[in-house]
Legacy VTK file of the C-alpha trace (Angstrom):
# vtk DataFile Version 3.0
C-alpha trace
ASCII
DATASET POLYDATA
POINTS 75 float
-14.776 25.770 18.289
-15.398 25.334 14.579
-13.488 22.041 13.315
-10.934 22.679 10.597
-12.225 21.903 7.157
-9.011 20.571 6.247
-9.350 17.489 7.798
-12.128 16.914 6.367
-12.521 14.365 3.704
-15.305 13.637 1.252
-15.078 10.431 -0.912
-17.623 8.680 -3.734
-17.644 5.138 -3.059
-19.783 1.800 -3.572
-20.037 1.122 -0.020
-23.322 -0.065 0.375
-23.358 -1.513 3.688
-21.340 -2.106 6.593
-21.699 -4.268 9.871
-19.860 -3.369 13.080
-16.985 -5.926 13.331
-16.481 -6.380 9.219
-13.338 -5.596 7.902
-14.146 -2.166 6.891
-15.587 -1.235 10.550
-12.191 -2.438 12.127
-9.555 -1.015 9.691
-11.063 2.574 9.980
-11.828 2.322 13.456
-8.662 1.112 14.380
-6.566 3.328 12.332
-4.445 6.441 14.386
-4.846 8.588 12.152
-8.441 8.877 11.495
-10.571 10.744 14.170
-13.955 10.143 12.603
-15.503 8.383 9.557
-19.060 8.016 8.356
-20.766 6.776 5.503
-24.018 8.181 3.910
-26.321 5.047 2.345
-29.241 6.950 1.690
-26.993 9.061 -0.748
-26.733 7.462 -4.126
-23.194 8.027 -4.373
-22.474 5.987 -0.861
-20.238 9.001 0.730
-17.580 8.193 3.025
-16.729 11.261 5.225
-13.198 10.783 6.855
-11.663 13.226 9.242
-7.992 13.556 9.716
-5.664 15.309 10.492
-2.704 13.875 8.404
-4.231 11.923 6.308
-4.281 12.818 2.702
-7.129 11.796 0.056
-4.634 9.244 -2.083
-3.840 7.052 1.354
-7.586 7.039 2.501
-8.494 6.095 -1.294
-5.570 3.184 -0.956
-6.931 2.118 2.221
-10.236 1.581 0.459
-9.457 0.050 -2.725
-7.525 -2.484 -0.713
-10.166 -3.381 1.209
-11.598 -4.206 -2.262
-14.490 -1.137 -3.134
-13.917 1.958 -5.232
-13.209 5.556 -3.929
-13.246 8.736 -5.698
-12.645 12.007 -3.499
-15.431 14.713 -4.304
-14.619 18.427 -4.358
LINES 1 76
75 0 1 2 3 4 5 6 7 8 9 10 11 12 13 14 15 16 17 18 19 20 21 22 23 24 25 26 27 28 29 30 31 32 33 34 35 36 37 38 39 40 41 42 43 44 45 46 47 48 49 50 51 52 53 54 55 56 57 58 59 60 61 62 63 64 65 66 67 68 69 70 71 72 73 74
């Protein structure tokens, strides 16, 4: 089954690294609303791919400019 591109979110960030058990780790991974996450060091625009399903860009942005980094969705 091909997974609904709708729930797929890309973002621009300045994420350069993260450790299992930081604060970024645990507030993604525990959240209920997001199924998956990723981010992509190698690129030079640090992209954080979020899937949810209701979820929209503007709260996933909020979640990470409180945890203190910038976010930009890309289209």
């Amino acid at each position: 089954m091909e997974p609904n591109l709708n729930t797929i979110h890309i973002f621009k960030t300045n994420i350069k690294k993260t450790e299992p058990g930081c604060v970024m780790h645990e507030t993604l991974d525990s959240h209920n609303a997001i199924q998956q996450w990723s981010i992509d060091h190698e690129d030079v625009d640090c992209v954080l791919r979020v899937v949810s399903e209701t979820l929209q860009p503007k709260a996933i942005i909020k979640i990470i400019n409180d945890l203190g980094h910038e976010c930009q969705e890309l289209n």
